[in-house]
C-alpha positions in Angstrom: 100.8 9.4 -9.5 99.6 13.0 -9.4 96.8 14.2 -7.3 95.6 16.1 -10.5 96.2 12.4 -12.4 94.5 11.3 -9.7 91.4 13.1 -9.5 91.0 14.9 -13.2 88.1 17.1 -11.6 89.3 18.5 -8.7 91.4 21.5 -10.3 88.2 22.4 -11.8 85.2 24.8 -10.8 82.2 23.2 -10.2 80.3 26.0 -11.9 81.7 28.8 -14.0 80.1 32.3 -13.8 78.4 32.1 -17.9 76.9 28.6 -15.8 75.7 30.7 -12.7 74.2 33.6 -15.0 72.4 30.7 -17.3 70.9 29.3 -14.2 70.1 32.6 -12.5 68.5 33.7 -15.8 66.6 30.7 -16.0 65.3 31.0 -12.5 64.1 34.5 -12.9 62.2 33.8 -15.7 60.4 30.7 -14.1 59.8 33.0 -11.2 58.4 35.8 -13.1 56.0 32.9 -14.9 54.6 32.2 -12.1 53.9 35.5 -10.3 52.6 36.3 -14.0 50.2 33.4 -13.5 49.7 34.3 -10.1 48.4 37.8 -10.9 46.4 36.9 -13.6 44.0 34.3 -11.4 43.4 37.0 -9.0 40.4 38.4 -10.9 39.8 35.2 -11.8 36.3 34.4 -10.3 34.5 31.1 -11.2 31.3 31.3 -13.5 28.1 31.9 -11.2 25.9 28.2 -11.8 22.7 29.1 -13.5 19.9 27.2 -11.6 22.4 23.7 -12.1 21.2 20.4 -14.5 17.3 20.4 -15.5 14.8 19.0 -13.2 14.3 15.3 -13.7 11.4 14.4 -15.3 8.1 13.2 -14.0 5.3 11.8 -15.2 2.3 10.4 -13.4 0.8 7.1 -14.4 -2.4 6.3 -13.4 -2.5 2.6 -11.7 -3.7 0.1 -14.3 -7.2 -1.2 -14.0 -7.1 -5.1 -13.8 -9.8 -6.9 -14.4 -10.4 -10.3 -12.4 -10.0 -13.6 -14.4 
């Protein structure tokens, strides 16, 4: 038996150069995606809280008169 018979992928390149440029291309544009994203939230300020949830509610009961039995 043949070493090429043997072992059908080791005459081949991993990776061929349209591969590498695919890749490469692919990288660059996740990379650019994120420094787009990155320059984006640097003005990016979060909205001032006006004064937060209303006040609760109070109301003052007066204590209930109770007559003896």
């Amino acid at each position: 038996m043949s070493p090429a018979a043997a072992l059908p992928m080791a005459d081949q390149r991993r990776f061929g150069a349209r591969e590498i440029a695919w890749w490469a291309g692919a990288a660059a544009l996740v990379l650019m995606a994120h420094a787009a994203v990155g320059y984006a939230m640097q003005g990016w300020r979060p909205a001032e809280p006006d004064g937060g949830p209303p006040q609760a509610q109070v109301i003052e009961l007066s204590p209930m008169a109770l007559t003896p039995a």
